[in-house]
Phi, psi and omega in degrees: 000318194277342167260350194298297190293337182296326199300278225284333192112028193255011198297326142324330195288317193286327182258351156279339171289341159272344203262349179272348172269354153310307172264015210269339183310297183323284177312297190316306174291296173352287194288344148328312204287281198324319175277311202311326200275318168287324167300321231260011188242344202266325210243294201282011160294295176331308203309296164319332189267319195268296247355063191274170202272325185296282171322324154306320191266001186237014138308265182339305180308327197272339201240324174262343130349295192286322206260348181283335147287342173294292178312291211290358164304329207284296177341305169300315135332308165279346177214079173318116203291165203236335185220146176295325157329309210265354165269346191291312191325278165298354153303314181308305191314309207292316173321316189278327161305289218300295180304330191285290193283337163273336169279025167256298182311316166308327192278319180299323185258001166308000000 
């Protein structure tokens, strides 16, 4: 097997394919920030126009949401997982945030 891959150009491919699921939590809270940033511009448009308690309260939602992410970005920087266990886990979560926060934004800019 191990010559297959040599054979073909892949010799490379396996230890970048780990090094990206290693980071990938780390992007996936990015791009978390990027829908956070867009609602939290979303919301506070409403907010100028309504200012209503509902509309306040989903300000707030959109800032703490961005600063839980804002850490654990930071958090990931500095402490890169060591095992693919230890990137898949918060991926998940973080993966299920991301579908969660783009389909709230969708529904939000309707």
């Amino acid at each position: 097997m191990l010559m297959e891959i040599n054979f073909f150009g892949f010799s490379n491919l396996i230890p970048t394919l780990i090094a990206l699921v290693k980071t990938s939590a780390l992007i996936t809270s990015i791009a978390n920030i990027v829908l956070l940033i867009g609602m939290l511009y979303v919301y506070m448009e409403r907010y100028l126009k309504v200012k209503s308690k509902f509309t306040t309260t989903l300000v707030l939602f959109a800032l703490l949401f961005l600063v839980q992410n804002i850490l654990f970005s930071v958090y990931f920087v500095f402490n890169l997982p060591e095992t693919i266990i230890n990137a898949v886990i918060p991926l998940i979560f973080l993966g299920l945030e991301f579908t969660a926060l783009a389909l709230l934004l969708m529904i939000t800019r309707d």
